[in-house]
Structures are given as structure tokens and as C-alpha cells.
C-alpha positions as CSV (number, residue, x, y, z in Angstrom):
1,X,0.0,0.0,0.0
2,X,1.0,3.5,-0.2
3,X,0.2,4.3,4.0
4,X,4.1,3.8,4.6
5,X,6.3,6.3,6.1
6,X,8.9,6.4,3.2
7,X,5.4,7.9,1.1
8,X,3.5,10.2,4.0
9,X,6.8,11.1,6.2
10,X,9.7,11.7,3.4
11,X,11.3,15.2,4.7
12,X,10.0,15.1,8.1
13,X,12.2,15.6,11.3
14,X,8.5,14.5,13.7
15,X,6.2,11.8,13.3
16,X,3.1,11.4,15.6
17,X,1.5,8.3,15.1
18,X,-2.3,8.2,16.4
19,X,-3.8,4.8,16.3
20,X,-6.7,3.5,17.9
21,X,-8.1,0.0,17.8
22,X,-7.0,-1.8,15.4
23,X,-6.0,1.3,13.7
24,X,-2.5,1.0,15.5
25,X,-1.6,-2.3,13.8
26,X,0.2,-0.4,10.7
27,X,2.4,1.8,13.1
28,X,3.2,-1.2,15.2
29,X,4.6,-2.6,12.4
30,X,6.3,0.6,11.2
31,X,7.7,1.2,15.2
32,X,9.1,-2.6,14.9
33,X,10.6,-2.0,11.7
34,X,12.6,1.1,13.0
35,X,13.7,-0.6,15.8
36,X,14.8,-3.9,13.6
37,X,17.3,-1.2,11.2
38,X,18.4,0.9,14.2
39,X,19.2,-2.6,15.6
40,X,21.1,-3.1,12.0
41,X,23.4,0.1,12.6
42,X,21.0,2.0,10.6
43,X,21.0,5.8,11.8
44,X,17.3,7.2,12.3
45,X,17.3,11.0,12.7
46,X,13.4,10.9,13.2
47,X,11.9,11.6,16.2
48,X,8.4,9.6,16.1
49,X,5.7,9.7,19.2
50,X,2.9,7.0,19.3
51,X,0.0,7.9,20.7
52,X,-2.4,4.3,21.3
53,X,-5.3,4.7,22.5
54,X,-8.2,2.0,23.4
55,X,-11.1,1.7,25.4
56,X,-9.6,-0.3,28.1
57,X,-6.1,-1.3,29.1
58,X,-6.7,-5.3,28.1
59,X,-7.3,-4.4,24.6
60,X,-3.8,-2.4,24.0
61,X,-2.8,-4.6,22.0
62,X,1.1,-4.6,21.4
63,X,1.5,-2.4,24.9
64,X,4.2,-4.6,26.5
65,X,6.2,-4.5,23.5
66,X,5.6,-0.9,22.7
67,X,6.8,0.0,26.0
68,X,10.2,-2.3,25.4
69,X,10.9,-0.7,22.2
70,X,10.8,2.3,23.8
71,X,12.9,1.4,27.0
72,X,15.5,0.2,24.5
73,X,16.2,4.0,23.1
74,X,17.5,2.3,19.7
75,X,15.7,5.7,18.1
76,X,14.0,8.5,19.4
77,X,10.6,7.1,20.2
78,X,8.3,8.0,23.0
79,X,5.0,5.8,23.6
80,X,2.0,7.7,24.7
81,X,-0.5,5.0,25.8
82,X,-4.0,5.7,26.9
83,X,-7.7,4.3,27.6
84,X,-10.7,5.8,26.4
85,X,-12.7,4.4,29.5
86,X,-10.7,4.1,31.8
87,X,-11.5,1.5,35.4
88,X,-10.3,1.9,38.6
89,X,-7.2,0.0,37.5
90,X,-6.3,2.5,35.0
91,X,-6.8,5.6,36.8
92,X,-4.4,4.7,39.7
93,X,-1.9,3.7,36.9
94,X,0.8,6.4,36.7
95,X,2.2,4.5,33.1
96,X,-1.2,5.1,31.9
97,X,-2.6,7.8,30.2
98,X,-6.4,8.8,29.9
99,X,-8.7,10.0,27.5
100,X,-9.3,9.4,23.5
101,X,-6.0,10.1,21.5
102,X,-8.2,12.8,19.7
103,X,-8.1,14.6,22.9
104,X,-4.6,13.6,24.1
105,X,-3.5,15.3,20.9
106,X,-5.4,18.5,21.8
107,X,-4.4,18.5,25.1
108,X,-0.8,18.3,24.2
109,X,-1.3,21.3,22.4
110,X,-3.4,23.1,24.3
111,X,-6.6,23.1,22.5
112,X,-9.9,22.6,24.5
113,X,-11.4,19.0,24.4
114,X,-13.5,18.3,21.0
115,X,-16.7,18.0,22.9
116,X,-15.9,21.4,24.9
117,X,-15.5,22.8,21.9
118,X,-19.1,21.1,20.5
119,X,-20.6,23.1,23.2
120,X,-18.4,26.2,22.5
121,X,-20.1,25.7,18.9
122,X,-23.6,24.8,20.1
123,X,-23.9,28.1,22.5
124,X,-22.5,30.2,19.9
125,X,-24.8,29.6,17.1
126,X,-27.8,29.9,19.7
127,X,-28.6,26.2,19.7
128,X,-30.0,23.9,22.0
129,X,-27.0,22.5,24.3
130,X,-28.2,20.3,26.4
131,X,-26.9,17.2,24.1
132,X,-23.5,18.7,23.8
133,X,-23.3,19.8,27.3
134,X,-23.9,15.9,28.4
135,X,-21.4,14.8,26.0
136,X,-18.6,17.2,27.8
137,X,-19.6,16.5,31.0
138,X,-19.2,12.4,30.3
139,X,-15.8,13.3,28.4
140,X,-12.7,11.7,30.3
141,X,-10.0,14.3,30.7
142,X,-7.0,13.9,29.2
143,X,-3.8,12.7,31.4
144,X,-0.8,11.6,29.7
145,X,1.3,9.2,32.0
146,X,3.7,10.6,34.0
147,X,6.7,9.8,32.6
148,X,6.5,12.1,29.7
149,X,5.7,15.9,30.2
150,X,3.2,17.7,28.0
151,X,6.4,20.6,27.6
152,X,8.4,17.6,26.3
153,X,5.8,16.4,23.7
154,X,5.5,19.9,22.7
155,X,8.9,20.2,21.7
156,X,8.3,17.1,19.6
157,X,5.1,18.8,17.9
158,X,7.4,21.8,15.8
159,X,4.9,22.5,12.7
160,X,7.0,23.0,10.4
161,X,8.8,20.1,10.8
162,X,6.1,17.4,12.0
163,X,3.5,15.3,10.2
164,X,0.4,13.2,12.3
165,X,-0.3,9.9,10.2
166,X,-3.4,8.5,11.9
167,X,-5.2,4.9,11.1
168,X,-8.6,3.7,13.4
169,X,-11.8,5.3,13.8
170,X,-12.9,7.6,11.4
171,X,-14.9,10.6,13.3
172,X,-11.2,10.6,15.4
173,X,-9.6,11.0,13.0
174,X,-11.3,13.5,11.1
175,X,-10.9,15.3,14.5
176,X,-6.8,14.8,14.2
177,X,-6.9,16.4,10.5
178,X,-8.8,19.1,12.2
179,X,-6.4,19.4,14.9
180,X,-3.5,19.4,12.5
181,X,-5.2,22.2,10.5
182,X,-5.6,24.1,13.5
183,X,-2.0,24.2,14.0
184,X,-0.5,24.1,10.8
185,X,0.6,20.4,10.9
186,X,0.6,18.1,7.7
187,X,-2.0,15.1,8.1
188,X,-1.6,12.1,6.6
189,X,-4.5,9.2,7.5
190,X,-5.1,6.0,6.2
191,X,-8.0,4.8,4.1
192,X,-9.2,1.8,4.8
């Protein structure tokens, strides 16, 4: 296929990966393959920052392995990992971060929450926002995991220089190329 990083990062010095789901399976693959030619001497100048996000912790799939790919500093990668609906479990988890990577992203950059913003939109235009005001208040607040700083990620994020490639559910990412926009970030998704 074309969703490869030699095709949607060429000329990049950042790459955030968002996956979700089963959307993380090509950057898992991409992550692994970086690793195997760093591993082979090969010199990756790249800074790339996955941000995984599922509903709940069993179903991050690859996690263990992300996290040792990381821990191995073989190239500069940073693992954000996060649930979406988080239990009891995850929230007293200070590896764990909280909150759908749509909002992790935003949060990262400052940006309010996509369903604060909803009701931004909603009072604004003189609706009714009762249905958007429940949706914010249900929202889970993003919390990245304590071993990587928001500042630090920010660093990582330099416009001019990054690209977000994001594979999983469609409205999130639709809210990642608006994100992007926002900020003046090159998206890249893939089409499934």
C-alpha cells in the first residue's frame, strides 16, 4: 500500500502516530521496523511519538512491546499509551494515560477537548445544548502518563517540521486532521 512512512513522512524531522483500535496495527509494524534497522546500525534522525489509544487497558494490543521498544532508546521514540474508558485500574496507573487520543493530541497542544468545543459551537450559534453539554460532561480528561511531560511532547510537535499519520476510527480521526489544520501540521491518514 502507499500508508508507509517512506510515502506520508519523506522530509519530516516529527512523526506522531495516532492509532486506535485496530488502527495502531500499521504503526506497530512501522515502530518494529525502525527498531529492527536501528538494531542493523541503521541511523534514524526521526523523532516519532505514538500515541495508542483504546477503550480499556486489556485491549492495547502490542502495549508490552511498545513500551520495550521504547525502553530500548535504539531511536528516538516516545509511547503515549491511553484508555478511552478508563476503570479503577487505569486511573491509579501512573504509566497510563487517559482520555481518547483525539483529545490527548489537543491536550498536548493546548486546545480545548473536541466536545468542549461542540458546546463552545452549540452556544455560539444559539442552539439547544443540552446534548452537547452531556457529552462534555461524560468526556474523560486527558492525562498523559507521568513519565513524559506535556512541555516535552510539545517540543516534539514543531509545525514545520512534523507530520500526524493517523489509522482507526474515522470521526477521530477526522478530528486529528482538524487538529492538525488548527496548527499548521501536515496530516496524513489512512483509508481503509
Amino acid at each position: 500500500g502507499d500508508f508507509t512512512l517512506d510515502k506520508r513522512a519523506a522530509g519530516f524531522r516529527s512523526v506522531v502516530l495516532v492509532g486506535t483500535g485496530t488502527g495502531l496495527a500499521p504503526f506497530a509494524s512501522m515502530i518494529k521496523q525502525l527498531h529492527f534497522e536501528a538494531g542493523q546500525g541503521k541511523t534514524i534522525d526521526v523523532k516519532y511519538t505514538l500515541i495508542h489509544t483504546n477503550r480499556s487497558y486489556a485491549e492495547l494490543a502490542y502495549h508490552q512491546e511498545l513500551l520495550a521498544l521504547e525502553a530500548s532508546q535504539a531511536f528516538d521514540f516516545v509511547y503515549i499509551p491511553s484508555v478511552s474508558r478508563p476503570a479503577a485500574r487505569d486511573a491509579g496507573d501512573p504509566n497510563m494515560g487517559l482520555g481518547r487520543a483525539n483529545n490527548l493530541l489537543r491536550f498536548i497542544l493546548e486546545m480545548p477537548l473536541k466536545e468542549e468545543e461542540a458546546l463552545q459551537a452549540a452556544i455560539a450559534n444559539g442552539e439547544n445544548a443540552s446534548a452537547a453539554e452531556a457529552s462534555f460532561a461524560q468526556a474523560v480528561r486527558p492525562r498523559l502518563a507521568e513519565q513524559v511531560s506535556r512541555k516535552q511532547l510539545q517540543e516534539r510537535l514543531s509545525p514545520s517540521t512534523t507530520v500526524i499519520l493517523t489509522c482507526g476510527n474515522p470521526m477521530l480521526m477526522e478530528d486529528v486532521k482538524n487538529v492538525a489544520d488548527k496548527n499548521g501540521i501536515q496530516f496524513e491518514k489512512e483509508d481503509w
